[in-house]
Short mmCIF file of the C-alpha atoms (twelve columns), coordinates in Angstrom:
data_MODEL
# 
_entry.id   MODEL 
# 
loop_
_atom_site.group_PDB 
_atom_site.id 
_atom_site.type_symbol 
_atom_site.label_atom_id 
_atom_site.label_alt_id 
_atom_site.label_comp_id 
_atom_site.label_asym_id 
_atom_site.label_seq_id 
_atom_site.Cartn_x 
_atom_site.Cartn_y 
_atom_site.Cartn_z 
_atom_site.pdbx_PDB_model_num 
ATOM 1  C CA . UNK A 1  73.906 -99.504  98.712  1 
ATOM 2  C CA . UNK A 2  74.720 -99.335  94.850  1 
ATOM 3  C CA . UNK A 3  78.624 -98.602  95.033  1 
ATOM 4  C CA . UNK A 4  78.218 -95.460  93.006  1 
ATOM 5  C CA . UNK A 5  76.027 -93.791  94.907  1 
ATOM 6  C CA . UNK A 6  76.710 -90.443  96.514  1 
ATOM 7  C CA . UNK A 7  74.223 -87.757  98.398  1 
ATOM 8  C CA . UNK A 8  75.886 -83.774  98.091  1 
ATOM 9  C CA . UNK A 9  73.627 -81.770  100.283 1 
ATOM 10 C CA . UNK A 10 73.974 -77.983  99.143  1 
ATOM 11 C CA . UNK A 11 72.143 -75.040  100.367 1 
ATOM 12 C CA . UNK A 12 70.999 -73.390  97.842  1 
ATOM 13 C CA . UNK A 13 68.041 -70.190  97.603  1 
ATOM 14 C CA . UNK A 14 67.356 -70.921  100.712 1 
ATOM 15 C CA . UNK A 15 66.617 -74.195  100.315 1 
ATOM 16 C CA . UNK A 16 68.547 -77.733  101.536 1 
ATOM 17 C CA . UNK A 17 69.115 -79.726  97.820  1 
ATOM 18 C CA . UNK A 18 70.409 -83.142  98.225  1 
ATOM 19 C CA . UNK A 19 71.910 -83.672  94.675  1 
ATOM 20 C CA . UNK A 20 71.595 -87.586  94.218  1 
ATOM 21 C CA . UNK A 21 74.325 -89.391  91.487  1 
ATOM 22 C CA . UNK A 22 74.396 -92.969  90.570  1 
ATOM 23 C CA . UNK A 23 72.157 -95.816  90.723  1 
ATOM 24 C CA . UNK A 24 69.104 -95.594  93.087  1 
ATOM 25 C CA . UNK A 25 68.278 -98.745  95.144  1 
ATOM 26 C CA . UNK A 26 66.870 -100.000 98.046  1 
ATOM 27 C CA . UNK A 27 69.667 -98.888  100.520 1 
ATOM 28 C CA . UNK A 28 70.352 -95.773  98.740  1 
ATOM 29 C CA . UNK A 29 66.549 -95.019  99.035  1 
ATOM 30 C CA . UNK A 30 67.028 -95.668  102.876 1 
ATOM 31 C CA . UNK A 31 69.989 -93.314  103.164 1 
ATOM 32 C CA . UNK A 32 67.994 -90.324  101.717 1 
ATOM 33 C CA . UNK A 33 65.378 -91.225  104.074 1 
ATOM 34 C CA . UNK A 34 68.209 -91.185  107.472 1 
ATOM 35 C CA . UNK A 35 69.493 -87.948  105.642 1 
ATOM 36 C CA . UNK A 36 66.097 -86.440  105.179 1 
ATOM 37 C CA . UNK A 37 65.280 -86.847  109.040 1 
ATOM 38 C CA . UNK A 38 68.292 -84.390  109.440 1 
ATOM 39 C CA . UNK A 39 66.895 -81.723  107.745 1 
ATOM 40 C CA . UNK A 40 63.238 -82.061  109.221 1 
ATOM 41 C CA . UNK A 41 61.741 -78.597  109.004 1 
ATOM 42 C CA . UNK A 42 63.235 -76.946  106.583 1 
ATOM 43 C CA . UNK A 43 62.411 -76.609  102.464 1 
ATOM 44 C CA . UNK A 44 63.912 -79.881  101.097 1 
ATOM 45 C CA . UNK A 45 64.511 -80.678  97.424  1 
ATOM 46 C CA . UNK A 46 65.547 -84.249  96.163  1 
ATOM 47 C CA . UNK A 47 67.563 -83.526  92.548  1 
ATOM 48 C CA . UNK A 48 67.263 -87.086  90.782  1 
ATOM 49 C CA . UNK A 49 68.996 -85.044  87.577  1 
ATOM 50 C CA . UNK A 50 72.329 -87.227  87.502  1 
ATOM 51 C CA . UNK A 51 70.480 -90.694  88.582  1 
ATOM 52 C CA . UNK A 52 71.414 -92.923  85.873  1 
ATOM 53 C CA . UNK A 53 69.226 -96.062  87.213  1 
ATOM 54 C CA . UNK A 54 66.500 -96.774  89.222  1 
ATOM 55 C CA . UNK A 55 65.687 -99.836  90.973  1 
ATOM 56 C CA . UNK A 56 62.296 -100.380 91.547  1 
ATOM 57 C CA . UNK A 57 62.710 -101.405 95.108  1 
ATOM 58 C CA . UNK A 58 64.558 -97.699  95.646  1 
ATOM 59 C CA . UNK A 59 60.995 -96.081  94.120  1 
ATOM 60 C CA . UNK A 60 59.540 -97.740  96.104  1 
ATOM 61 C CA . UNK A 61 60.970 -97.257  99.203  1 
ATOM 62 C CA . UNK A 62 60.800 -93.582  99.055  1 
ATOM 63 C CA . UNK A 63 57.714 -93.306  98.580  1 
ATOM 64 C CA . UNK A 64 57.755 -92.147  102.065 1 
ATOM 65 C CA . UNK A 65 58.665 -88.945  101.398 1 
ATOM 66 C CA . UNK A 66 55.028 -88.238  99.873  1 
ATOM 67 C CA . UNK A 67 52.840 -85.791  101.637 1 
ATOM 68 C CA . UNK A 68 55.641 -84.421  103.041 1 
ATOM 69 C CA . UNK A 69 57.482 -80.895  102.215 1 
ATOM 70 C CA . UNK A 70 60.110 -82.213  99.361  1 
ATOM 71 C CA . UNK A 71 60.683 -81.066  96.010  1 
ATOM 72 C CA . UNK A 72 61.167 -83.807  93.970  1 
ATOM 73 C CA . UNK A 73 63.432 -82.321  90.547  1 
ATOM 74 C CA . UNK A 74 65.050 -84.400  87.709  1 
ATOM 75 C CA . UNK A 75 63.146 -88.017  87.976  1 
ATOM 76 C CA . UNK A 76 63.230 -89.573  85.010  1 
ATOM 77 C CA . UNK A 77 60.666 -91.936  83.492  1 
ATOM 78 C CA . UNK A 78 61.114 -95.029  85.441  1 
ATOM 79 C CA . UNK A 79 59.245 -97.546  83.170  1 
ATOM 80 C CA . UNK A 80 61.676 -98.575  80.829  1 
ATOM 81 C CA . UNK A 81 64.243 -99.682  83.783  1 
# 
């Protein structure tokens, strides 16, 4: 896991936001995922906002959360990293 990664889960209007800071990568992407299965049920949102780099391996990796009921808020254009 990138070193300065963190996960804050708040609840907040009624909803569970895991505010994500740092750099995104494959093992940060998995943690999300373990935290996520915690939560199951309930509105989710994912707040990318204070992500400062993402590794494509990370993307990628979460792309498991598609189809699913998660807000995704704050991703940043990933092409130019």
């Amino acid at each position: 896991m990138a070193q300065n990664f963190r996960i804050r889960v708040v609840n907040q209007n009624k909803k569970i936001v895991f505010k994500l800071r740092g750099d995104l990568d494959g093992s940060s992407a998995a943690m999300i995922l373990g935290k996520l299965e915690d939560y199951q049920g309930l509105p989710l949102v994912l707040d990318f906002s204070k992500v400062r780099k993402y590794h494509p391996f990370g993307l990628h990796t979460l792309k498991w959360v598609e189809g699913k009921d998660v807000i995704i808020k704050g991703l940043k254009d990933t092409t130019s990293t």
